[in-house]
N, C-alpha and C positions, 0 to 999 in steps of 0.2 A: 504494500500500500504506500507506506512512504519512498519508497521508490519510483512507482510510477508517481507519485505526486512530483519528486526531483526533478525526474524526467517531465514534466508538463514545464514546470517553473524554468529550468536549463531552455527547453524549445523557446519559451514566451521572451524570455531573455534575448537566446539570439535571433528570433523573429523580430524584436524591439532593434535589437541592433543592426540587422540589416535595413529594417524600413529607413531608420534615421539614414543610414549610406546613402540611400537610394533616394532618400528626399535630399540630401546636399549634393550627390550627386544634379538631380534635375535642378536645382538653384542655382547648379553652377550654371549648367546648360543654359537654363534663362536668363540667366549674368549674360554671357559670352553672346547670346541672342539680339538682347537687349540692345549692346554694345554696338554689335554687326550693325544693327538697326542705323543707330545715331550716324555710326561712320557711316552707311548709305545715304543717308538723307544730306547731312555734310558733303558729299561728294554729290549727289543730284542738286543741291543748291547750286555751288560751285561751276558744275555745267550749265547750269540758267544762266547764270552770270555770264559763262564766257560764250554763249548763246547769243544772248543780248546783245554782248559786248560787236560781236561777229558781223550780226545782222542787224547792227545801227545804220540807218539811210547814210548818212553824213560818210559812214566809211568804205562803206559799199561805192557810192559816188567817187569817192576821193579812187578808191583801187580802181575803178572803171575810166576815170580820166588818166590816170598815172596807169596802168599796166594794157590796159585797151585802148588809149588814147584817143576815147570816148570823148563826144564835146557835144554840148546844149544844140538843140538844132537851133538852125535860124528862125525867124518871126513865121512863123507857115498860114496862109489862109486856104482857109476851107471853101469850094465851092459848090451849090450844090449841084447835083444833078442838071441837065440840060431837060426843062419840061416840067421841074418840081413848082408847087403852088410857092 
């Protein structure tokens, strides 16, 4: 009888001691998760930025006059159709 009683108390022990493993085990997991997270968001900010930075009109123009040597057309008028009201 107090034997198997030992044996109950010994198992419940190391059942207690594994679950606690197993719960800072997955803490940690969701530490290191967590983390990953910020660092992606941090790095998807950073790309808006240079995103933005990229596809500003102003530079876009500027690399279109300087590497295509792109220029404003002249004054253009439009006429319409030969017939229109």
């Amino acid at each position: 009888m107090f034997l198997a009683l030992y044996l109950a108390v010994a198992l419940s022990a190391l059942a207690v001691v594994r679950m606690r493993h197993e719960a800072r085990q997955a803490q940690s997991r969701l530490t290191e998760a967590q983390q990953r997270a910020q660092d992606l968001a941090a790095e998807a900010r950073q790309i808006e930025l240079e995103r933005a930075t990229l596809a500003a009109p102003a530079r876009i123009e500027a690399l279109a006059r300087k590497q295509l040597q792109m220029r404003t057309p002249p004054q253009v008028t439009v006429l319409p159709p030969e017939g229109a009201p």
